[in-house]
C-alpha positions in Angstrom: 22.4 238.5 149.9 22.0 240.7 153.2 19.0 242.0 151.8 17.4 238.6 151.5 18.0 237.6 154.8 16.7 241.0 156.3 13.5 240.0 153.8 13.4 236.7 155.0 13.9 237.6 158.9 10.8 240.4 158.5 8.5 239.5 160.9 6.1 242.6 160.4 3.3 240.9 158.4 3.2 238.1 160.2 0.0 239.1 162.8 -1.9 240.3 160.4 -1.3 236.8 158.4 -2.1 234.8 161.6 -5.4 236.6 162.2 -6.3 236.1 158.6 -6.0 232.5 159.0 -7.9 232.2 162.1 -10.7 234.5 161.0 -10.3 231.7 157.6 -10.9 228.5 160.2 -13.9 230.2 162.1 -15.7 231.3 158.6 -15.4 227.6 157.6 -16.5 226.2 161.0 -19.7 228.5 160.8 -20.3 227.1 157.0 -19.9 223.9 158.4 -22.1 224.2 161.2 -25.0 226.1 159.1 -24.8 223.2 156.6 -24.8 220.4 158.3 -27.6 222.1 161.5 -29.5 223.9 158.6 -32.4 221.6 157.7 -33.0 220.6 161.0 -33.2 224.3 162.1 -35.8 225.0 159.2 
C-alpha cells in the first residue's frame, strides 16, 4: 500500500506532461489558424 501512495505522490513526470500538453494546444491553434486563414492567404 505504501508503494502506491509513493506512486501516486511522484511528481517527477509531471513537467514533461505539462509541456507536452501545451506544445499539444499551440500545434492545434496553428492547424486552426492555417485552415481557416489558408485560402485567403493563397
Amino acid at each position: 500500500m505504501r508503494k502506491m501512495l509513493d506512486f501516486l505522490k511522484d511528481e517527477n513526470g509531471q513537467g514533461m506532461v505539462e509541456y507536452g500538453l501545451i506544445i499539444a494546444l499551440i500545434a492545434i491553434v496553428v492547424i486552426a489558424a492555417l485552415t481557416i486563414l489558408g485560402p485567403k492567404i493563397a
